[in-house]
C-alpha positions as CSV (number, residue, x, y, z in Angstrom):
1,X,117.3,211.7,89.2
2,X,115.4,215.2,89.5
3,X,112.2,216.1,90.2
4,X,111.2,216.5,85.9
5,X,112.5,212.4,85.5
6,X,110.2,211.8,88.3
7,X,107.2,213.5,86.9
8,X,107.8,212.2,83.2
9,X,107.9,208.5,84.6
10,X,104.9,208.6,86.9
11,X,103.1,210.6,83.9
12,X,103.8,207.3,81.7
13,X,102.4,205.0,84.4
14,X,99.3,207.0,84.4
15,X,99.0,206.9,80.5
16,X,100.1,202.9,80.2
17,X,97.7,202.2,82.8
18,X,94.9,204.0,81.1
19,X,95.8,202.5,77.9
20,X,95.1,199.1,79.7
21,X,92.1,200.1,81.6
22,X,90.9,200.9,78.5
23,X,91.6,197.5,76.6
24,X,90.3,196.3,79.6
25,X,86.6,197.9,79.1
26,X,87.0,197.0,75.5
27,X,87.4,193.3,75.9
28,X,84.6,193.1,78.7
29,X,82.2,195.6,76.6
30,X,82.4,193.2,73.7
31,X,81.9,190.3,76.4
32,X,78.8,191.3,77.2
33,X,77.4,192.5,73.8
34,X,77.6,189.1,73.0
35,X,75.8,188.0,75.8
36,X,73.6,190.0,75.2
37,X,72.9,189.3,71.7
38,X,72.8,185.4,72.8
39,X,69.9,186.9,75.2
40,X,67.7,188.6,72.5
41,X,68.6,185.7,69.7
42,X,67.2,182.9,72.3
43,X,64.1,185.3,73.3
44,X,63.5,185.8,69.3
45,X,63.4,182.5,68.9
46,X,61.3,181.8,71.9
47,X,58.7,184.3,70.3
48,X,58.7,182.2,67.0
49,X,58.1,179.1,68.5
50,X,55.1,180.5,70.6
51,X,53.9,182.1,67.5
52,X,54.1,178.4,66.1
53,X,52.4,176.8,68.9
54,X,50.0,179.2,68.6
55,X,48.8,178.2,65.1
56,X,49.2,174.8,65.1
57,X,46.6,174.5,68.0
């Protein structure tokens, strides 16, 4: 094995371990978009039924 084989296979490591580092932000990026989407949804609605309250009294 010479010293180009060991360069091409360590330069593949580095790019399939990007590649999953990369899925990897991906998945938890979207994880917490949707937390925080939750987060603003439940404050919205929070607002509304203050607003609500508000007018009723």
């Amino acid at each position: 094995m010479g010293i180009e084989d060991q360069f091409k296979d360590k330069a593949q490591q580095l790019k399939d371990e990007a590649k999953r580092r990369a899925q990897q932000g991906q998945e938890r990026g979207k994880q917490q978009g949707q937390e925080r989407g939750q987060q603003a949804r439940e404050r919205g609605q929070q607002s509304l039924d203050d607003i609500e309250d508000r007018y009723q009294s």
